[in-house]
N, CA, C and O atoms as a Tripos MOL2 file, in Angstrom:
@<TRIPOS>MOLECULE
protein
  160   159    40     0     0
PROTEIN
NO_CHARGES

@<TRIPOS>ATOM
      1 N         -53.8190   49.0710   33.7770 N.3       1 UNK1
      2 CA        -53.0970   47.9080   34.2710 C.3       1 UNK1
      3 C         -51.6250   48.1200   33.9270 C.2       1 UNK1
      4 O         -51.1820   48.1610   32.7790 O.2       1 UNK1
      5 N         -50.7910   48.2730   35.2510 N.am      2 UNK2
      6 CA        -49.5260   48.4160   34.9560 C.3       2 UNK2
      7 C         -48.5980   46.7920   33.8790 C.2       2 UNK2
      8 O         -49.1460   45.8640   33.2840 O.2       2 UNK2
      9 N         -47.3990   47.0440   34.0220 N.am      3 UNK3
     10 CA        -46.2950   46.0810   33.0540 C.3       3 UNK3
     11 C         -46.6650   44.8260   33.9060 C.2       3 UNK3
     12 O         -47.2410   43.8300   33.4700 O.2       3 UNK3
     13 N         -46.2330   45.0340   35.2230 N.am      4 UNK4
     14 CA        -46.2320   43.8210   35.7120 C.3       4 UNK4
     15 C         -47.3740   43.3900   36.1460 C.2       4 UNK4
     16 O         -47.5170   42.2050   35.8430 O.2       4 UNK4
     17 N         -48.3420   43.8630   36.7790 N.am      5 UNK5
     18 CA        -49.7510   43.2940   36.6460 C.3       5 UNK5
     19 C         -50.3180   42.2080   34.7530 C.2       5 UNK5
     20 O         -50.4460   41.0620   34.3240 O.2       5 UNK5
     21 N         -50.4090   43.2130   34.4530 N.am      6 UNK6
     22 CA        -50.6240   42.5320   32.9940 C.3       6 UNK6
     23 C         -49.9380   41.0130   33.0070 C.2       6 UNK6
     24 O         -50.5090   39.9220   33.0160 O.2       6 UNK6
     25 N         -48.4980   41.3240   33.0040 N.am      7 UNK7
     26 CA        -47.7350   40.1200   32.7990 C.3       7 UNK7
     27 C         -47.9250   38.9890   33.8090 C.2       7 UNK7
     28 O         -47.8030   37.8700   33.3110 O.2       7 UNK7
     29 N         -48.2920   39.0440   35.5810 N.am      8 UNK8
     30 CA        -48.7720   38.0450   35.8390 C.3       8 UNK8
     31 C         -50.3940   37.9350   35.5120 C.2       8 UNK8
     32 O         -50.9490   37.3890   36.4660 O.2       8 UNK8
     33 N         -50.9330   38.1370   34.9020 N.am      9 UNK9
     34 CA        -52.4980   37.7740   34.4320 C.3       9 UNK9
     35 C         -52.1460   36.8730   33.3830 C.2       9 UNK9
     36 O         -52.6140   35.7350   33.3520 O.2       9 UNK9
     37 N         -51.1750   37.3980   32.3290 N.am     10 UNK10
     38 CA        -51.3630   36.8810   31.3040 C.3      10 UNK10
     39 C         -49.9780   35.1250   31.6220 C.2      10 UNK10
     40 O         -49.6560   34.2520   30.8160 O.2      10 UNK10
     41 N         -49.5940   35.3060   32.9750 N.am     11 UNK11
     42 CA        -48.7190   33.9590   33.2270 C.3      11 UNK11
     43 C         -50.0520   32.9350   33.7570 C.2      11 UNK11
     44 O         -50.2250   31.8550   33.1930 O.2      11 UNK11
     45 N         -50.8440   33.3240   34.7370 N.am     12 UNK12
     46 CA        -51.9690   32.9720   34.8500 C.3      12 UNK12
     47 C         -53.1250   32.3190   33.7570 C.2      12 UNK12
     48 O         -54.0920   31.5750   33.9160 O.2      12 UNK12
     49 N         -52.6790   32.8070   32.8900 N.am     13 UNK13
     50 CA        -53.8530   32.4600   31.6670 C.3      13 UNK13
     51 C         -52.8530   31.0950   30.6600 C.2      13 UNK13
     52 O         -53.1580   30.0000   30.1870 O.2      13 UNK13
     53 N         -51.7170   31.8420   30.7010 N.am     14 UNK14
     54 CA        -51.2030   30.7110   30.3940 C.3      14 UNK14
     55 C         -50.6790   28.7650   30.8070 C.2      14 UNK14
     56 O         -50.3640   27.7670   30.1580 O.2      14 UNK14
     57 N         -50.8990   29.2240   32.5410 N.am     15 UNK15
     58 CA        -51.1590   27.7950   33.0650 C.3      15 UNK15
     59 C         -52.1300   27.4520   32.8650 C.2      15 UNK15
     60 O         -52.2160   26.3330   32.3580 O.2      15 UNK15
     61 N         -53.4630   28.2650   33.1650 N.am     16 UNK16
     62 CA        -54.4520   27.6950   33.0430 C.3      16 UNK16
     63 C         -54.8160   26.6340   31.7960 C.2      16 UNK16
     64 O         -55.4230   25.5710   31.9260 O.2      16 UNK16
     65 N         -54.1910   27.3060   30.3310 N.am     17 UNK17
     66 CA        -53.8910   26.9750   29.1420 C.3      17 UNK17
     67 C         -53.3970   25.3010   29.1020 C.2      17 UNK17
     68 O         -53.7990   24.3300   28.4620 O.2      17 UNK17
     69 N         -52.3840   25.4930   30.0670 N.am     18 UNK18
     70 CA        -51.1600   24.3220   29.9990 C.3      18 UNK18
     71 C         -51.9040   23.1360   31.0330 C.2      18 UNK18
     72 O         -51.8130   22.0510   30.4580 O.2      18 UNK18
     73 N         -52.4790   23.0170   32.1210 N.am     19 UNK19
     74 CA        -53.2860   22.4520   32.6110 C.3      19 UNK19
     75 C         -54.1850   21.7490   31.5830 C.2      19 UNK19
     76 O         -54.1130   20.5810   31.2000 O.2      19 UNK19
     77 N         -54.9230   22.5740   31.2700 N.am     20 UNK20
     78 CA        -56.1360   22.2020   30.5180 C.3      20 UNK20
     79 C         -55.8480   21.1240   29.6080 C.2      20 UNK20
     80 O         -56.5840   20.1400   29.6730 O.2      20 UNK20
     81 N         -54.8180   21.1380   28.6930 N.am     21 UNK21
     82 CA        -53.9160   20.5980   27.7970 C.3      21 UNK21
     83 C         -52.9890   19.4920   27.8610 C.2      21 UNK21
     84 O         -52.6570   18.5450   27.1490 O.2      21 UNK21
     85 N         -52.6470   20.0660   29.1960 N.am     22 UNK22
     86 CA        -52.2640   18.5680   29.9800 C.3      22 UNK22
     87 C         -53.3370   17.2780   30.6060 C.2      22 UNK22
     88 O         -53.0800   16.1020   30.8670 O.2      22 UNK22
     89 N         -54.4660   17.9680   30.7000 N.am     23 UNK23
     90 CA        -55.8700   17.0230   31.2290 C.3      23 UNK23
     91 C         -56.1510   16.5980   30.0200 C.2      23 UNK23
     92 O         -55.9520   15.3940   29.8580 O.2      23 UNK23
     93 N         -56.6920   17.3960   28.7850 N.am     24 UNK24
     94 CA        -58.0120   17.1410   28.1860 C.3      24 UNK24
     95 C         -57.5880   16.8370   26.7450 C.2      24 UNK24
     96 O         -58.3530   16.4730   25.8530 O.2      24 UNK24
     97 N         -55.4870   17.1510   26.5710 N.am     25 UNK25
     98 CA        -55.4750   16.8810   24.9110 C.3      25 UNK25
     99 C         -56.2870   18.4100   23.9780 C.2      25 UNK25
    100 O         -56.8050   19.4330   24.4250 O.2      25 UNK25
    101 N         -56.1360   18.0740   23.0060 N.am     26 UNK26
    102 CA        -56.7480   19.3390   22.3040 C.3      26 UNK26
    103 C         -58.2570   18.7870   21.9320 C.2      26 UNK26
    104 O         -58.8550   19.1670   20.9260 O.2      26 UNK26
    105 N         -58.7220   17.9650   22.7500 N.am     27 UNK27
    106 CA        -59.8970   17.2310   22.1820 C.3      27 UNK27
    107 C         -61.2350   18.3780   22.9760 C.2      27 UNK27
    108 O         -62.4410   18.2060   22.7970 O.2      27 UNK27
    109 N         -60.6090   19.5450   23.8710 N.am     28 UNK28
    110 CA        -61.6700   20.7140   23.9790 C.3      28 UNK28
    111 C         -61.5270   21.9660   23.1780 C.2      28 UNK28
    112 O         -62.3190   22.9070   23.2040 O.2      28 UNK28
    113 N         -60.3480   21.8770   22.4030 N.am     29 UNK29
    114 CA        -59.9690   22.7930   21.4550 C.3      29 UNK29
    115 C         -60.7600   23.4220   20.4610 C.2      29 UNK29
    116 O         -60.7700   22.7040   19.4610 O.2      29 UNK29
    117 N         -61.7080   24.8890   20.2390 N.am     30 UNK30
    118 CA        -62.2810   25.1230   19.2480 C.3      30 UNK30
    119 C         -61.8230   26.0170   18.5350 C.2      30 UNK30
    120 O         -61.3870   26.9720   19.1780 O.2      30 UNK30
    121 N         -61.7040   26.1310   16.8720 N.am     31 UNK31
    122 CA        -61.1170   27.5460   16.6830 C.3      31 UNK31
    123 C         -62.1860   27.7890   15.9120 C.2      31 UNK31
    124 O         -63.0000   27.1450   15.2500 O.2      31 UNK31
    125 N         -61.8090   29.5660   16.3530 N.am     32 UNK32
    126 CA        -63.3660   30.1070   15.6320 C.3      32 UNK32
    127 C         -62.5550   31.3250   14.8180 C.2      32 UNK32
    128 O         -61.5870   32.0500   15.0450 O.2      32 UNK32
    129 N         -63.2880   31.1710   13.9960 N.am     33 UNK33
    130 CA        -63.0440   32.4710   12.7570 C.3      33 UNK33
    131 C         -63.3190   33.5930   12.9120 C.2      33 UNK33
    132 O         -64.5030   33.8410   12.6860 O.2      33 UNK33
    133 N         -62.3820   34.8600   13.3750 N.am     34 UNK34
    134 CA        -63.4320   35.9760   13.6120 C.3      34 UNK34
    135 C         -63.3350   36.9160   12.4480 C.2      34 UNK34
    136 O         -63.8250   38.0440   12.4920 O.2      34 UNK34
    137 N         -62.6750   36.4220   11.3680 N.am     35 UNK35
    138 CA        -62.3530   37.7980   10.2360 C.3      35 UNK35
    139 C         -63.4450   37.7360    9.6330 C.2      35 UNK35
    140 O         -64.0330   36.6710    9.4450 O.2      35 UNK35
    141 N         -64.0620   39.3850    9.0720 N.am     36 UNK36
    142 CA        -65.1850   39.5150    8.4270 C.3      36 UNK36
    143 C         -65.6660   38.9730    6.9780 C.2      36 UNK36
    144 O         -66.8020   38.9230    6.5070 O.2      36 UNK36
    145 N         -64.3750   38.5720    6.4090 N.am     37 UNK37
    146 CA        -65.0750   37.3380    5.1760 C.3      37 UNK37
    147 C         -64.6660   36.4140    5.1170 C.2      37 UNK37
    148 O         -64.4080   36.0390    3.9730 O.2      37 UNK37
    149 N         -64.3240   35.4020    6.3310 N.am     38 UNK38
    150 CA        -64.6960   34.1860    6.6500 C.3      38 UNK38
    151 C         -63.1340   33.3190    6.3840 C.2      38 UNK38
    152 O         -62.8070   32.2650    6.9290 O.2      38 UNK38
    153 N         -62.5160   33.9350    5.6190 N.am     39 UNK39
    154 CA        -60.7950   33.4250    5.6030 C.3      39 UNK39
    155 C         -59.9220   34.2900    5.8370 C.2      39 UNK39
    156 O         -60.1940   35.3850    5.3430 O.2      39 UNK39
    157 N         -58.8050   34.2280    6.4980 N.am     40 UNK40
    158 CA        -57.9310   35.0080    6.8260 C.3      40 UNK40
    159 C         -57.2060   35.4100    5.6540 C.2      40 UNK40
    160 O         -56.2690   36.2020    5.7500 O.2      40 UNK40
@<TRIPOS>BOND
     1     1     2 1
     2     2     3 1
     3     3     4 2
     4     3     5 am
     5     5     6 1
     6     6     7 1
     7     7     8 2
     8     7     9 am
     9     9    10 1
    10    10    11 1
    11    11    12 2
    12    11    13 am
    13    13    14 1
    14    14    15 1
    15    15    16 2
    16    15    17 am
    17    17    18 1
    18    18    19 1
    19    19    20 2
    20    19    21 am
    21    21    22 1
    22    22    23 1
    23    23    24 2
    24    23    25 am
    25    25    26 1
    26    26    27 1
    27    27    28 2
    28    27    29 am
    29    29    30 1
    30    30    31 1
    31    31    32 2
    32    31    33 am
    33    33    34 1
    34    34    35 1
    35    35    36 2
    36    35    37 am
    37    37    38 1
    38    38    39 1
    39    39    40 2
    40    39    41 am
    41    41    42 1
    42    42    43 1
    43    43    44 2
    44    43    45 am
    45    45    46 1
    46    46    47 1
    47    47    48 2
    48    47    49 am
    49    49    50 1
    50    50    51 1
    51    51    52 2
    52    51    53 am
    53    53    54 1
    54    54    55 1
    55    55    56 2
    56    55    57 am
    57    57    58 1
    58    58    59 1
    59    59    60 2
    60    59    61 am
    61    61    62 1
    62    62    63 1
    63    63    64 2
    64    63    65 am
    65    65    66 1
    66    66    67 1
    67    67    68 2
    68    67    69 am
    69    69    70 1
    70    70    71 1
    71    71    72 2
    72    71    73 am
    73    73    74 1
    74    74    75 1
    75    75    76 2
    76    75    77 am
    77    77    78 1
    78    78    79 1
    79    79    80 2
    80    79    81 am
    81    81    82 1
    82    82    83 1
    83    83    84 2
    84    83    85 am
    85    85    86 1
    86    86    87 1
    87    87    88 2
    88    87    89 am
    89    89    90 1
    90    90    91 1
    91    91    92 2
    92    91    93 am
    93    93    94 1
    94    94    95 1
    95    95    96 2
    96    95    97 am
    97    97    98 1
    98    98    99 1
    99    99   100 2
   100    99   101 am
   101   101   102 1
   102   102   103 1
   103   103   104 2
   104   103   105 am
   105   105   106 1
   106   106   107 1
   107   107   108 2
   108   107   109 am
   109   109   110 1
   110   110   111 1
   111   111   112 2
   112   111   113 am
   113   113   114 1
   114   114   115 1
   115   115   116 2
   116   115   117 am
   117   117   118 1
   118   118   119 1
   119   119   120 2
   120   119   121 am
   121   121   122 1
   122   122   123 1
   123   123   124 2
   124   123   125 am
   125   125   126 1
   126   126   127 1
   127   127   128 2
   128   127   129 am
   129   129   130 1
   130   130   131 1
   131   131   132 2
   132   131   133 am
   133   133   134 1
   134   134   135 1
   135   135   136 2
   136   135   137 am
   137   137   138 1
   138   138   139 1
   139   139   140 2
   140   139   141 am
   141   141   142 1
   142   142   143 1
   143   143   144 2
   144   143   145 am
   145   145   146 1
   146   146   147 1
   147   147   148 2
   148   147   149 am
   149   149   150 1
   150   150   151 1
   151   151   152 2
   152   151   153 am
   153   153   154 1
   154   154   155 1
   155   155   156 2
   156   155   157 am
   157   157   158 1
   158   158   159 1
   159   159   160 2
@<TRIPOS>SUBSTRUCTURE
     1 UNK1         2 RESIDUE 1 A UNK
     2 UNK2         6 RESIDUE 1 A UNK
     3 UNK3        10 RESIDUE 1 A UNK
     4 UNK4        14 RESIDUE 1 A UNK
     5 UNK5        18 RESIDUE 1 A UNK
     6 UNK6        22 RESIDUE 1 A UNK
     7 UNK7        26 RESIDUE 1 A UNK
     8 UNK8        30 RESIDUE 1 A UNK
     9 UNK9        34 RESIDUE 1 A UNK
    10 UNK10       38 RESIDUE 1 A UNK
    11 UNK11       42 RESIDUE 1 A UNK
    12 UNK12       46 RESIDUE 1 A UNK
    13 UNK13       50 RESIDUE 1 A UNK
    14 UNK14       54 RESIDUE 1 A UNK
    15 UNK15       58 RESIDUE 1 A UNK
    16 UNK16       62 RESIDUE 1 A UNK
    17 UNK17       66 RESIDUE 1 A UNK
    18 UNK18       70 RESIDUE 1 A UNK
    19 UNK19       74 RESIDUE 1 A UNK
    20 UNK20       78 RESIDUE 1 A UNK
    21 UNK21       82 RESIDUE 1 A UNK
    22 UNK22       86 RESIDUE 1 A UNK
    23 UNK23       90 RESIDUE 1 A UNK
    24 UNK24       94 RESIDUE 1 A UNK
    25 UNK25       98 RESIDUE 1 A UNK
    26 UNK26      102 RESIDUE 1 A UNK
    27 UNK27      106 RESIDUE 1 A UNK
    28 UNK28      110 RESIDUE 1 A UNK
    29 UNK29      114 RESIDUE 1 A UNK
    30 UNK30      118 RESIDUE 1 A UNK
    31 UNK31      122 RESIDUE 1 A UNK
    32 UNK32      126 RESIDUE 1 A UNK
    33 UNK33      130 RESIDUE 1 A UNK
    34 UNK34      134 RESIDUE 1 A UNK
    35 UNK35      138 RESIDUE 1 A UNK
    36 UNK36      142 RESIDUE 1 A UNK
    37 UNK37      146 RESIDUE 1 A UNK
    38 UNK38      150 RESIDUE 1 A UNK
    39 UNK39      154 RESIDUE 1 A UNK
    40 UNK40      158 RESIDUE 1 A UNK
């Protein structure tokens, strides 16, 4: 994936982001832990 491909995917992901956020609040917001002993 070239520079600019990448970069509109990742402008794409970021409305999608901003939408979502603008609808739903952070009240669909989950954060998940992925480090292997459980705290960063």
């Amino acid at each position: 994936m070239d520079h600019l491909e990448r970069g509109g995917k990742s402008q794409q992901l970021a409305f999608s982001y901003e939408d979502e956020f603008e609808k739903h609040g952070l009240g669909r917001l989950h954060l998940l832990n992925t480090t292997k002993g459980g705290i960063a």
